[in-house]
PLY file of the C-alpha trace (Angstrom):
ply
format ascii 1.0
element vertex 426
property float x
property float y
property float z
element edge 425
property int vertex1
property int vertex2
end_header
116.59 183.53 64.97
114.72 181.55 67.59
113.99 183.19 71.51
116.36 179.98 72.67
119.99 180.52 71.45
121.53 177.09 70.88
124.97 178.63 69.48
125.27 182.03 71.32
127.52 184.36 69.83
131.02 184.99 70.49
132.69 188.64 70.00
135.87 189.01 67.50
137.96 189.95 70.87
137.65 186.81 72.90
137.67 184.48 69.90
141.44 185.69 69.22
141.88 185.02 72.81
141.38 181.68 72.48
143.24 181.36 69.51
145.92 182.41 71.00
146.51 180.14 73.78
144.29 177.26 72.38
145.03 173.83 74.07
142.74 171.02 73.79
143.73 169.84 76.41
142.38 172.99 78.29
139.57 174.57 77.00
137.11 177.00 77.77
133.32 176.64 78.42
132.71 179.22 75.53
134.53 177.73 73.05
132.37 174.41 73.73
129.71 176.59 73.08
130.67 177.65 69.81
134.10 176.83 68.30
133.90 178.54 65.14
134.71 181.63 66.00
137.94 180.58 67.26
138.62 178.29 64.06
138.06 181.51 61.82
140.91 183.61 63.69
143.32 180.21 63.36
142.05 179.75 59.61
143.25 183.21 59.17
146.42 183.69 60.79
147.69 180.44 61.60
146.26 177.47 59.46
148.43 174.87 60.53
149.37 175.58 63.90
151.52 173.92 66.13
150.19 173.51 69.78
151.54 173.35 73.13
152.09 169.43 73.06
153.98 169.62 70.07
151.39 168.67 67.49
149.76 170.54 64.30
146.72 171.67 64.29
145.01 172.41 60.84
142.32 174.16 60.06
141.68 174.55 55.68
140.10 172.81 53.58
142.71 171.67 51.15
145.45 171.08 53.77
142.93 168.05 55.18
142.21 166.99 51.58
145.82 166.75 51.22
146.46 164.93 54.27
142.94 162.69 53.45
144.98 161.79 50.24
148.08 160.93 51.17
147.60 157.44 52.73
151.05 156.62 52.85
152.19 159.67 54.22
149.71 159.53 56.91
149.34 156.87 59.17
145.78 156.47 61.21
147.12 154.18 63.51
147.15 155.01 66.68
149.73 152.90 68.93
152.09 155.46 69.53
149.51 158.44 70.34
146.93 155.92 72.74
149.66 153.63 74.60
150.82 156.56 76.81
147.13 157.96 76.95
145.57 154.67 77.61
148.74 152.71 79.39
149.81 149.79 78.16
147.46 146.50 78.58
144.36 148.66 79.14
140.62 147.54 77.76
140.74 151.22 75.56
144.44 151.21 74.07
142.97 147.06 73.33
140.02 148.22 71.69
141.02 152.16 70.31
144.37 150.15 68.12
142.33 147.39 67.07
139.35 148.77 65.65
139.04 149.63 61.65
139.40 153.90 61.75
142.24 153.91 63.80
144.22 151.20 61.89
146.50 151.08 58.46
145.91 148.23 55.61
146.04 145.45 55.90
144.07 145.21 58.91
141.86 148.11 58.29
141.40 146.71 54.18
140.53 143.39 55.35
138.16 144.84 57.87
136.26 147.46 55.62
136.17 144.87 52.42
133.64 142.56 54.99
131.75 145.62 56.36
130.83 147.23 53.14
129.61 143.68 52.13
126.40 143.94 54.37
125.94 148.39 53.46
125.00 147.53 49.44
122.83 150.02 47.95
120.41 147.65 48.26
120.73 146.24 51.27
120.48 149.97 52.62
117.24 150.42 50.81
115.97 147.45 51.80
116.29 148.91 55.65
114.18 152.12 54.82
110.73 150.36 55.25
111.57 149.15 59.24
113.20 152.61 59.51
110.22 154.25 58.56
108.30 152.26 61.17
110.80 152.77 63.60
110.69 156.86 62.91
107.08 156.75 63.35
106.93 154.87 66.27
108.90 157.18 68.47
107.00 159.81 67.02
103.78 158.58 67.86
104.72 158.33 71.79
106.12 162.34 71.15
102.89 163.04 70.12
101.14 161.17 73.05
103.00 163.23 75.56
102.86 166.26 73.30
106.76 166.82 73.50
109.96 165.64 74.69
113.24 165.75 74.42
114.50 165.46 70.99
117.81 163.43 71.42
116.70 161.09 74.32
113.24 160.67 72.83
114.05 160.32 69.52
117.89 161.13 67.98
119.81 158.34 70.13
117.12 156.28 69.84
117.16 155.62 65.89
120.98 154.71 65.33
120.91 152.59 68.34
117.94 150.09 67.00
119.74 150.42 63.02
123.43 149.34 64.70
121.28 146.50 66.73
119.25 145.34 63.79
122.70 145.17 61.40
124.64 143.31 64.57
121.41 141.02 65.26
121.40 142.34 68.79
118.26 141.04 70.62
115.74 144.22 71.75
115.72 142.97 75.16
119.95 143.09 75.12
120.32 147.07 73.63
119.62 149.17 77.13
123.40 149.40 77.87
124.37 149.95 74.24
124.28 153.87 74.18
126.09 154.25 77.83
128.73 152.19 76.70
129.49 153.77 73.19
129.10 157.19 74.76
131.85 156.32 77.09
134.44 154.64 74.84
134.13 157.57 72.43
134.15 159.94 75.52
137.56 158.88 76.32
139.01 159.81 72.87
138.61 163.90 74.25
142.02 165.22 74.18
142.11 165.55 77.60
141.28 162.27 79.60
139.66 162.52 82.96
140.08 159.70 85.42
136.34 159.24 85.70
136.22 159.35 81.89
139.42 156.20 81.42
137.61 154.18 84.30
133.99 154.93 82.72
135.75 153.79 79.17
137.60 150.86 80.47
134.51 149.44 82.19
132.42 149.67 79.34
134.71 147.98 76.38
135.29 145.14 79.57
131.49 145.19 79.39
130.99 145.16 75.78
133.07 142.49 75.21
131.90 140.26 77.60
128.60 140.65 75.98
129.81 139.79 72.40
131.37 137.12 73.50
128.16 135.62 74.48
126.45 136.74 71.52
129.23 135.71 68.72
129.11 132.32 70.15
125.50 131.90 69.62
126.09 133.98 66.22
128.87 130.76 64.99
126.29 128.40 66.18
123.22 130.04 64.70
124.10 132.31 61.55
122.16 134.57 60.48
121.96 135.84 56.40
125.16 137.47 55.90
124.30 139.83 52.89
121.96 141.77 55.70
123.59 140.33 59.17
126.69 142.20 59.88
128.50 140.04 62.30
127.76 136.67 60.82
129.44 138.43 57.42
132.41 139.59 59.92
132.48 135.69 61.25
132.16 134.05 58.30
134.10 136.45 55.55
137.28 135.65 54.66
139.78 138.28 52.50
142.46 136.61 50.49
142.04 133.39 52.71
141.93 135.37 55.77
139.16 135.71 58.31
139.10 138.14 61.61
141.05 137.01 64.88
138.71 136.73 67.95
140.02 140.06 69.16
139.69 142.01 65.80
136.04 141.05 65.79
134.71 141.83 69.31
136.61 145.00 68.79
134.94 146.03 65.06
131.50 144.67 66.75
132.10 147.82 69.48
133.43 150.07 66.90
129.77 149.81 64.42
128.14 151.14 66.95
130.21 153.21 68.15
130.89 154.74 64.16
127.14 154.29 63.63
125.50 155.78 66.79
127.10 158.74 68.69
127.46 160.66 64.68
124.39 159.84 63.69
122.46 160.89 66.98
124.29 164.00 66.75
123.17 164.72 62.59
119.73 164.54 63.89
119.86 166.25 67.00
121.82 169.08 65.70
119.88 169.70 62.47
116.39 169.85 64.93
118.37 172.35 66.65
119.47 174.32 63.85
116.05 174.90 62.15
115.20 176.48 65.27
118.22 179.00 64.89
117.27 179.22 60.96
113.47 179.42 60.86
113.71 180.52 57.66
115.66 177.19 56.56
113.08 175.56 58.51
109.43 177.12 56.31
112.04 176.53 52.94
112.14 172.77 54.34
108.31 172.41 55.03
107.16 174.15 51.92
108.97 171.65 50.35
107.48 168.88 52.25
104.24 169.97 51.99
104.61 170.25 47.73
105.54 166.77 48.35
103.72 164.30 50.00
105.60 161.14 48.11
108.30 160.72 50.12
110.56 158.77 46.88
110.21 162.36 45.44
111.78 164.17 48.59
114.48 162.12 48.01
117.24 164.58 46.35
115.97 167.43 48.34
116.52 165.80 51.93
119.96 164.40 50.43
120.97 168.13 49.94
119.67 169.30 53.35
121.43 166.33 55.25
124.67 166.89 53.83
124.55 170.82 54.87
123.18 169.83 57.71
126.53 167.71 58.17
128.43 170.41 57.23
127.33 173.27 59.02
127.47 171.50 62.44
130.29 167.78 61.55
128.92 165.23 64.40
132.68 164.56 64.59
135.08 167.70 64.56
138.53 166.60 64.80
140.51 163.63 62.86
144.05 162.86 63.54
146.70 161.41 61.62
150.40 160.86 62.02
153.51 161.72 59.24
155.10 158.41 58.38
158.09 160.56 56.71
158.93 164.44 56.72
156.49 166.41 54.77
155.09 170.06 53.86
151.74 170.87 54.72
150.35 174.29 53.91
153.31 175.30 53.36
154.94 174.44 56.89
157.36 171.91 57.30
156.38 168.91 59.57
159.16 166.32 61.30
158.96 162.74 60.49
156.52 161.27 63.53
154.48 164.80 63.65
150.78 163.99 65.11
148.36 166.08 62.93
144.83 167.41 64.05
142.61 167.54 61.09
139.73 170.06 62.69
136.65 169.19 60.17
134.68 171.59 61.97
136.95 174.11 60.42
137.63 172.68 57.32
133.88 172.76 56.68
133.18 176.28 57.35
136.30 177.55 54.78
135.39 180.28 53.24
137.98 178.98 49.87
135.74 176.22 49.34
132.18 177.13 50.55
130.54 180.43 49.75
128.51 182.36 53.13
129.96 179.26 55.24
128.54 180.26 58.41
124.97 180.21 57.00
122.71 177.43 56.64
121.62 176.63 53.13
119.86 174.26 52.89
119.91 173.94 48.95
123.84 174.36 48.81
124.91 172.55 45.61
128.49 171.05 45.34
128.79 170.33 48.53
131.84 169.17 49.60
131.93 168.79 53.12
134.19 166.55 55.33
132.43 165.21 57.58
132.17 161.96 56.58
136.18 162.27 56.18
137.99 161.32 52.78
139.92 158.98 50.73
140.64 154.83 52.74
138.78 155.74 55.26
135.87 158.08 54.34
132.52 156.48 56.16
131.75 153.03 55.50
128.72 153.96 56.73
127.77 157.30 55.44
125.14 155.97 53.20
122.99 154.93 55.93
123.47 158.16 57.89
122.22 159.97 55.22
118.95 157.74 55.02
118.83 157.84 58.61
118.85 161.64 58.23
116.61 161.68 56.04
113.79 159.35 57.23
114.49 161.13 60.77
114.57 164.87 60.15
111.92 164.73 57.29
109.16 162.54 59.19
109.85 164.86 62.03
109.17 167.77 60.18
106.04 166.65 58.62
104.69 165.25 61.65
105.82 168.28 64.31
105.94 171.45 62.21
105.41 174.08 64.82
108.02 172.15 67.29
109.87 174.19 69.68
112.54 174.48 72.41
111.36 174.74 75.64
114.86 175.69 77.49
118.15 175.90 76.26
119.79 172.91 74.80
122.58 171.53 76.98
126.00 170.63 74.77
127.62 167.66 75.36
131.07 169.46 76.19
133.42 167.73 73.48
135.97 169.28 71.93
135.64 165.86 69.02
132.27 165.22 68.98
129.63 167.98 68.83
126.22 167.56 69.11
123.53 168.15 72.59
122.86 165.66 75.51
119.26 167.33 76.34
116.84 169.05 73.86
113.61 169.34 75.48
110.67 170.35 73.04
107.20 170.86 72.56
104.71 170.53 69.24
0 1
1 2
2 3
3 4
4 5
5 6
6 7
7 8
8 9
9 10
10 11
11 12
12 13
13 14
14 15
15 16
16 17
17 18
18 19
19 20
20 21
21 22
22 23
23 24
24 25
25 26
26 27
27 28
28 29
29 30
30 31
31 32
32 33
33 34
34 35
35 36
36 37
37 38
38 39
39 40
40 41
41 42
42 43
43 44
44 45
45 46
46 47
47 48
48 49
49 50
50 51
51 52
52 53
53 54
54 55
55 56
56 57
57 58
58 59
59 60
60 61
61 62
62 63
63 64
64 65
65 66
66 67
67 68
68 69
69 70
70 71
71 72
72 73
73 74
74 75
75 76
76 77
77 78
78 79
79 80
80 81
81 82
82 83
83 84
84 85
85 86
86 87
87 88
88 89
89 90
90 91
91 92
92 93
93 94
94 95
95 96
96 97
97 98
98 99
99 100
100 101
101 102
102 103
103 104
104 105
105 106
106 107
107 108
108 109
109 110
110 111
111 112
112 113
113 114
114 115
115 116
116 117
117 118
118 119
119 120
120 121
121 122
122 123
123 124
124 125
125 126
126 127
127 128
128 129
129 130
130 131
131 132
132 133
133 134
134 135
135 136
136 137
137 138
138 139
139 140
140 141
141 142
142 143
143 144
144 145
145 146
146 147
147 148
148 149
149 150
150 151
151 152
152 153
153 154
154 155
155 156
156 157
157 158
158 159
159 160
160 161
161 162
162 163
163 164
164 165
165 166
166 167
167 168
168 169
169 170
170 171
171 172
172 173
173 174
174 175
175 176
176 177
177 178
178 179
179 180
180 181
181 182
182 183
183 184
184 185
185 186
186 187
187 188
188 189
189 190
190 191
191 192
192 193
193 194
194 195
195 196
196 197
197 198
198 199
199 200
200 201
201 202
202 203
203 204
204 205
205 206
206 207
207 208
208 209
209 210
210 211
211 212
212 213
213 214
214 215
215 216
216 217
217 218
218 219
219 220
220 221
221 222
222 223
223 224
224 225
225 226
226 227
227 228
228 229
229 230
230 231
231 232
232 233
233 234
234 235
235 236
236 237
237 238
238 239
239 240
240 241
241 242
242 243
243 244
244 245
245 246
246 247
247 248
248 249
249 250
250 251
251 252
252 253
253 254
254 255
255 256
256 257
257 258
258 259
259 260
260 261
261 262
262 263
263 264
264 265
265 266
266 267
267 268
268 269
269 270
270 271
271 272
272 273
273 274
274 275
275 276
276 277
277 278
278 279
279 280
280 281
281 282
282 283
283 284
284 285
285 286
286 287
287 288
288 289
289 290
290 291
291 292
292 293
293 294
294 295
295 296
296 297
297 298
298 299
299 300
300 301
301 302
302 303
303 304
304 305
305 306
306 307
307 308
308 309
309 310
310 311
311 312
312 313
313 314
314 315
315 316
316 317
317 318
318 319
319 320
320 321
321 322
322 323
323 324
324 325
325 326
326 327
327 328
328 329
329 330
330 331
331 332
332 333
333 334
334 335
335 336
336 337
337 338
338 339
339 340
340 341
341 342
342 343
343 344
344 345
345 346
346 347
347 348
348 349
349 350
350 351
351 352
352 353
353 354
354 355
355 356
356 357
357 358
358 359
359 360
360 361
361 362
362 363
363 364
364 365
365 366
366 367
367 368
368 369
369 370
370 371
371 372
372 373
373 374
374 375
375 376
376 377
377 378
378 379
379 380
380 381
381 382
382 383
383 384
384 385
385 386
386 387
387 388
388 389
389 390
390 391
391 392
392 393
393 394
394 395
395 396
396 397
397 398
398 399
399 400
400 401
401 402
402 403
403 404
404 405
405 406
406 407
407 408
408 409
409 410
410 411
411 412
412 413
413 414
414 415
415 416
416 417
417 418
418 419
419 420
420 421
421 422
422 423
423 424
424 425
């Protein structure tokens, strides 16, 4: 392990503590730290748990495959949970009900059937050459300064140029984009501050203004829909049906929202974790160094990305809501119950993946939900995994002796995991 702890240890004792009186809504500083632990104890003894505001909280793999399956059981629209979180009227409840992952068919078919349209295979591969240049760009200026911090100097700043590029967002218009995306999602944290619904609510009032500006210009200047996301969302029709104004400004927010905070987090946490797994990290660069053809790293990066993505899910918690009265994991849940899926849990089960609290880098079969499952599994997830790969490998090759220079700070969500500061040297 490395002299830096980014994951510092929590005993048996106070991870049944928390267990025990776990409320998301109220959570400690330690379990931000390092919720696994506590998932382990719930895992154990209470899989699907109901919490203090009446939910379920589960924790197994197969009870969130089940759930995953079971679209019409299920419901991923959110109305009923965000109107008395968000109040009626508000820019968030607008934009959180509207956008594709928190919606049902037919609005959430019509939605994904356009997106996907524009992330081909090979429209994907045919972003890995400006990728590449964008990768090696940033890492150039690391270089110049001989260090950094790895997710404001490079993580956040790949996703955020990819989302731009597929949106056709002019460079000169993206400063605000990462603020604003990291305070809509922000405000989906189970427990809302004030700062954090005024902070959200600004920024989708923001946001939209923006795309209103730019979708105009978009109608009046297309660009070439099999590449340009939003002139495919303006122009695409599904069964004779195209977008409302408000369904497309709020899909516009949610790409980069789906695209940027994940994403930044894959790459930041994996940088981190090689640090805590040094012997991960020398299996990695051997590798690398066998292998100077990048085409030929190809399946090997795959493998590390995905356990990368398991061992550390960018997004920890998914939530559904029973459309009739069900059995989960052997528990009986009302008609109306809200559901927790905690991925984070789900992806360290020891029924599904063998030593799950250890990194493996060349873990085969890996069946990890972080990219969730079944209607509404990632649009996205096969650009994440490029971006992981281009990122983490051309990193790697280019830094191999990288290191922490302090502590990395957490971004204290209970939904999202991944760091806000990473500084580094090479």
């Amino acid at each position: 392990m490395s002299d830096i702890q980014a994951t510092p240890p929590m005993t048996p004792g106070r991870a049944r503590e928390i267990a025990a009186g776990l409320d998301l809504r109220a959570l400690p500083a330690d379990f931000y730290a390092n919720p696994y632990p506590v998932y382990d104890v719930l895992r154990e003894t209470e899989p699907v748990r109901l919490m203090p505001d009446g939910s379920w909280f589960l924790t197994r793999h197969a009870d969130l495959m089940a759930v995953y399956r079971d679209a019409q059981g299920f419901s991923s629209d959110k109305k009923v949970e965000f109107t008395p979180k968000y109040g009626a009227g508000s820019p968030l409840l607008e934009h959180h009900t509207t956008s594709l992952v928190f919606n049902d068919p037919p609005l959430h078919t019509r939605v994904r059937k356009l997106m996907m349209g524009a992330l081909t295979r090979r429209a994907i591969a045919e972003m890995e050459p400006g990728l590449v240049t964008l990768v090696d760009g940033l890492l150039d200026g690391i270089a110049a300064r001989g260090g950094g911090d790895l997710i404001e100097d490079f993580a956040s700043a790949i996703p955020v140029e990819i989302i731009g590029n597929l949106l056709g967002v002019p460079h000169a218009d993206r400063a605000p984009l990462r603020g604003w995306s990291l305070a809509i999602l922000g405000a989906l944290e189970p427990k809302l501050t004030p700062e954090q619904e005024l902070d959200g609510n600004r920024s989708v009032r923001e946001f939209i203004d923006y795309l209103r500006v730019l979708v105009a210009y978009r109608r009046k200047h297309p660009g070439d829909p099999e590449h340009d996301v939003l002139t495919r969302l303006i122009q695409g029709e599904v069964a004779g049906e195209r977008l409302s104004e408000a369904e497309l400004l709020q899909n516009c927010i949610f790409i980069l929202n789906a695209g940027h905070e994940t994403t930044t987090n894959l790459i930041g946490n994996a940088l981190v974790a090689l640090q805590e797994w040094p012997q991960e990290k020398e299996r990695l660069l051997h590798v690398i160094g066998d292998r100077p053809d990048w085409a030929a790293l190809e399946p090997v990066m795959t493998l590390a990305v995905d356990e990368f993505l398991r061992f550390e899910s960018s997004n920890q918690l998914g939530n559904r809501r029973a459309l009739r009265a069900c059995e989960v994991g052997g528990v009986a849940l009302p008609e109306g119950a809200l559901v927790t899926l905690c991925i984070g849990a789900a992806n360290r089960d020891p029924a599904q993946f063998e030593r799950p609290g250890v990194l493996d880098l060349a873990r085969a079969d890996n069946r990890h939900l972080a990219f969730g499952f079944g209607i509404h599994q990632c649009a996205g997830l096969s650009l994440a995994r490029l971006e992981g790969r281009v990122a983490i490998g051309r990193f790697l090759a280019r830094f191999p002796a990288y290191r922490l220079t302090a502590p990395p700070t957490r971004g204290g969500r209970a939904r999202f995991r991944g760091f806000l500061q990473a500084p580094f040297s090479i």
